[in-house]
C-alpha beads as a LAMMPS data file, in Angstrom:
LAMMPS data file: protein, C-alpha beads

116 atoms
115 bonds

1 atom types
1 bond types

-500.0 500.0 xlo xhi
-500.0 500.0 ylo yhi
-500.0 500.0 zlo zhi

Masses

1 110.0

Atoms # bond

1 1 1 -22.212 47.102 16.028
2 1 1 -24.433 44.026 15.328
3 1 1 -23.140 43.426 12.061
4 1 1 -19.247 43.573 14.037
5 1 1 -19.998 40.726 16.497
6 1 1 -21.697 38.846 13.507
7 1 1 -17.970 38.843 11.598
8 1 1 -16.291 37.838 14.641
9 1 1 -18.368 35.135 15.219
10 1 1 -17.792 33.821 12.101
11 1 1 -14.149 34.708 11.784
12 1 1 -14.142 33.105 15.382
13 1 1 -15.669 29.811 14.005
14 1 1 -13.624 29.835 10.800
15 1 1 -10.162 29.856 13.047
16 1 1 -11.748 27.477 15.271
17 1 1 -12.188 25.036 12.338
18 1 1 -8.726 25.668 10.829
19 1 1 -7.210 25.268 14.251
20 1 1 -8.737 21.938 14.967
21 1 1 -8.601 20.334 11.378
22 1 1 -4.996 21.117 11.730
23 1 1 -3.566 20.279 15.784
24 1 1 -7.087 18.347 16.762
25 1 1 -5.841 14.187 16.949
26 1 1 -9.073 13.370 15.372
27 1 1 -9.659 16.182 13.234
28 1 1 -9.497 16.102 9.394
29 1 1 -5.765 16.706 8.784
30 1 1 -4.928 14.224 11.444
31 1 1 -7.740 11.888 9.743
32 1 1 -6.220 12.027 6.127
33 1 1 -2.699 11.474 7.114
34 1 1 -4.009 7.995 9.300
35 1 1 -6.139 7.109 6.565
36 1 1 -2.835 7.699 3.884
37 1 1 -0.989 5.935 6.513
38 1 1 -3.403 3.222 6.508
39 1 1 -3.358 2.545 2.650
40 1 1 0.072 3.009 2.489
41 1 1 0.512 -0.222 5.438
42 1 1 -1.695 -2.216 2.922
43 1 1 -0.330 -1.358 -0.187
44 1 1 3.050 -2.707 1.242
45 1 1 1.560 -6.104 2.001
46 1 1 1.096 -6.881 -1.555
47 1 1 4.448 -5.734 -2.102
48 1 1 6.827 -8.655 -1.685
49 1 1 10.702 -7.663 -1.401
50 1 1 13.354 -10.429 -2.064
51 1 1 13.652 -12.779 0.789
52 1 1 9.849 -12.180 1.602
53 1 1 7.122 -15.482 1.937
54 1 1 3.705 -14.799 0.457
55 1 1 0.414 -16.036 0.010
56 1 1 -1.157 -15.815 -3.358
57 1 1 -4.679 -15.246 -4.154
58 1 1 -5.958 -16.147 -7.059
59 1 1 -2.803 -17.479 -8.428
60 1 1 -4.302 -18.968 -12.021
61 1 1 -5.962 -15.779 -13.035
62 1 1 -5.443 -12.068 -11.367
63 1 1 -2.690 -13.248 -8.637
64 1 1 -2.251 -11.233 -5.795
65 1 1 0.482 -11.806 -3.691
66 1 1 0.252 -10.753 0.334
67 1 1 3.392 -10.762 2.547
68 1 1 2.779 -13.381 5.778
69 1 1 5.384 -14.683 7.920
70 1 1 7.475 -17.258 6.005
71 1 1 6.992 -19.372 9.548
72 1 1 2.875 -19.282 9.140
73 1 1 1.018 -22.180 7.452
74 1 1 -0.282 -19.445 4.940
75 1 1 2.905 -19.138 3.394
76 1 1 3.258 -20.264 0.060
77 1 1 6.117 -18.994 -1.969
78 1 1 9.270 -17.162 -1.304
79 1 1 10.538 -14.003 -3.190
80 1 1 13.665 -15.178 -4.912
81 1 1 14.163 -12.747 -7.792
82 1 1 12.802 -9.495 -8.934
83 1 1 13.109 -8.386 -12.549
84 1 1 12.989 -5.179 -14.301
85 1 1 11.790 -5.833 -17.644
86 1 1 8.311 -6.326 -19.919
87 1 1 8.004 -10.327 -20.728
88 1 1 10.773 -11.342 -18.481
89 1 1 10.641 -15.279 -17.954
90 1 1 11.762 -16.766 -14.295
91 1 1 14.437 -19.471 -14.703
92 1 1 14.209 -23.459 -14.082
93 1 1 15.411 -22.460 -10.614
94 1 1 12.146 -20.916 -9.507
95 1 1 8.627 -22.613 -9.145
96 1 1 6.133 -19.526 -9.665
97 1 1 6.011 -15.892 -11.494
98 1 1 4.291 -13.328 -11.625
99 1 1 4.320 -10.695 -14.058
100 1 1 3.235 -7.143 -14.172
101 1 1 2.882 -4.810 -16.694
102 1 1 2.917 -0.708 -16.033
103 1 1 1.419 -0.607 -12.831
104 1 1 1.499 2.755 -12.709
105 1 1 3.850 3.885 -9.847
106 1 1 6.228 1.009 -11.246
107 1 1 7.445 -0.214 -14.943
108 1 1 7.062 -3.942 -15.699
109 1 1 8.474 -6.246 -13.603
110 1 1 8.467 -10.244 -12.793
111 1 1 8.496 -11.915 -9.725
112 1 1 10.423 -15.319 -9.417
113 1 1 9.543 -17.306 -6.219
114 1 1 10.391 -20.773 -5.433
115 1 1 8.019 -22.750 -3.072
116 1 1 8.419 -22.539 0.910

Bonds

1 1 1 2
2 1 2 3
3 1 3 4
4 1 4 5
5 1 5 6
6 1 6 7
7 1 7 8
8 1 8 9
9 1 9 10
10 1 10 11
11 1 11 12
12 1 12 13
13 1 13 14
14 1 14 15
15 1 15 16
16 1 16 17
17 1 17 18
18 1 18 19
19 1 19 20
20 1 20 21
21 1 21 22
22 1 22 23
23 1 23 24
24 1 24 25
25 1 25 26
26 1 26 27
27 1 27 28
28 1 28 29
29 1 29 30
30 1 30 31
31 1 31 32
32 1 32 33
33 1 33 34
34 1 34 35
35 1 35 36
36 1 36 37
37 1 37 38
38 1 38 39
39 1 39 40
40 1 40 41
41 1 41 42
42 1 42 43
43 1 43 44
44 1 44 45
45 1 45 46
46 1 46 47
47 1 47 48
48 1 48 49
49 1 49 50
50 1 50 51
51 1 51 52
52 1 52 53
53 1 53 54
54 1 54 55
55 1 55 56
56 1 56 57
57 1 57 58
58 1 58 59
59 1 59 60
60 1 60 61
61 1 61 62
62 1 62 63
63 1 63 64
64 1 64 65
65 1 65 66
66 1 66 67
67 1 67 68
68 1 68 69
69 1 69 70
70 1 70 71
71 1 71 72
72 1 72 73
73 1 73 74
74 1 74 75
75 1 75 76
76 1 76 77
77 1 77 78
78 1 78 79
79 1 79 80
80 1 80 81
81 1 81 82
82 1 82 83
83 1 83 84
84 1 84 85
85 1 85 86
86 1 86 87
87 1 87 88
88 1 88 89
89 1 89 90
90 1 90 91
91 1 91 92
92 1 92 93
93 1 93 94
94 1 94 95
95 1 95 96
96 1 96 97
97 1 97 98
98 1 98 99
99 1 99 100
100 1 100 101
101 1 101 102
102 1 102 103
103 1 103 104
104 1 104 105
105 1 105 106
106 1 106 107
107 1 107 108
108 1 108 109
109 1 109 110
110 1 110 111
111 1 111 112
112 1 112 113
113 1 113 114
114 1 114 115
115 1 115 116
């Protein structure tokens, strides 16, 4: 009889836990899915689409690009062009680039902006 209430306690707890990691708001499954969430907002900010202003950090050596609001005093550069390609060159027309190479999600690709 003792060793009965023993596994229901701890079949009790177990569903407890489940239960709350999966409905709780701040449980664990709720907690990954912000946090994914969360990295997924910032991961977006260094990804410039075309028509987009940035800011770039470190311009000269790793450049970074992060989208701001082309009417903010940060903004630097505007997204004109985006290339598919390894080595592709921006034209006359643009006044920055940056390339990447196999960044793993993506293939290598340029980014032509002209200054705002």
């Amino acid at each position: 009889m003792k060793s009965a209430v023993i596994v229901i306690a701890v079949f009790g707890a177990v569903g407890y836990w489940v239960w709350d990691y999966n409905t709780s708001p701040t449980g664990g499954k709720a907690e990954a899915e912000a946090s994914a969430s969360a990295a997924a907002e910032e991961a977006k900010k260094h990804e410039p689409e075309i028509g987009d202003c940035v800011k770039v950090a470190d311009p000269d050596g790793d450049p970074v690009p992060t989208v701001v609001d082309c009417d903010s005093a940060e903004a630097e550069y505007k997204l004109g062009e985006w290339m598919p390609g390894k080595g592709r060159e921006c034209g006359s027309g643009y006044d920055y680039g940056i390339q990447y190479r196999n960044t793993g999600h993506r293939s290598s690709y340029t980014l032509c902006f002209t200054k705002v």
